[in-house]
C-alpha positions in Angstrom: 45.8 188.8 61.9 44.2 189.5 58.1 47.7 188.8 56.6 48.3 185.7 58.6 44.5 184.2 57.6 45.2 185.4 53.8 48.6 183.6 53.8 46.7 180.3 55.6 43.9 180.7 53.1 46.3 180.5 50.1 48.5 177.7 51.1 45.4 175.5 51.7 44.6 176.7 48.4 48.0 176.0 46.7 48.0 173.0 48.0 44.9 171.7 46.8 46.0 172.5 43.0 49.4 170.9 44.2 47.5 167.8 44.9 46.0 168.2 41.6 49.0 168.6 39.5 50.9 165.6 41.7 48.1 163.4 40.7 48.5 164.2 36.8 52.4 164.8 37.3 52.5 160.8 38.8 50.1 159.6 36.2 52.0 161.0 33.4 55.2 159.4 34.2 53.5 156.2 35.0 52.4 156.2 31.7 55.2 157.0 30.1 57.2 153.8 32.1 54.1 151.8 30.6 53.3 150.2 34.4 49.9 148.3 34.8 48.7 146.7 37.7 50.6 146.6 40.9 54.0 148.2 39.7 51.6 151.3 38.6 49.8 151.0 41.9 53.1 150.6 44.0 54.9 153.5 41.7 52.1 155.6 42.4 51.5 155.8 46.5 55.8 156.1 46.6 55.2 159.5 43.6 51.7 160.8 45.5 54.0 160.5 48.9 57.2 162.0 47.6 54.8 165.2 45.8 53.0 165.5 49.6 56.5 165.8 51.0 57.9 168.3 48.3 54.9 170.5 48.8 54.6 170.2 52.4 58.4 171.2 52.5 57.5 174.5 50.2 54.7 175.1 52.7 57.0 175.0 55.8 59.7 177.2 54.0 57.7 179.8 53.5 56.2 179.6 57.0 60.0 180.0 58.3 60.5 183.0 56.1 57.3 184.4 57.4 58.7 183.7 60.9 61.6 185.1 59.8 63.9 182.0 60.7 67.3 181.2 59.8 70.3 178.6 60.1 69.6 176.2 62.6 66.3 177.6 64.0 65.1 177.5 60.4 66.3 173.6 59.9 64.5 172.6 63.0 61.7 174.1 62.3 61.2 172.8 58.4 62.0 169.2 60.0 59.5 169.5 62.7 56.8 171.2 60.3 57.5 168.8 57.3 57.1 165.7 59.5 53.7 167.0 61.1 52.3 167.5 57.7 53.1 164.1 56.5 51.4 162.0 59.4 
């Protein structure tokens, strides 16, 4: 029970600097392509949404692994987690 709350207390943790570092990562390379107005705005809900998918993907991996998952059971798992976290 202490392990499982330590291991939910870190991901919510990780993913807030996640967040963070998606935010500045997306910023960054919007600057870089020199966008302005709605191209920036458009490039950055499709980066903020692709980093909340990559994370929430890390999240659910290492939920499996704690689970102790593998092949299929694993896959189906990851899907099912991934797409929760993203609504």
């Amino acid at each position: 029970m202490r392990k499982s709350l330590l291991a939910i207390l870190a991901a919510a943790f990780l993913a807030t600097n996640f967040a963070y570092a998606a935010d500045a990562s997306c910023e960054s390379r919007a600057a870089e392509k020199k966008l302005a107005g709605a191209a920036k705005n458009s490039f950055m809900k499709k980066c903020e949404k692709d980093q909340k998918v990559e994370n929430a993907k890390k999240d659910c991996d290492a939920k499996a692994a704690e689970k102790k998952l593998a092949g299929a059971a694993k896959n189906s798992f990851t899907k099912k987690c991934v797409a929760d976290a993203s609504k």
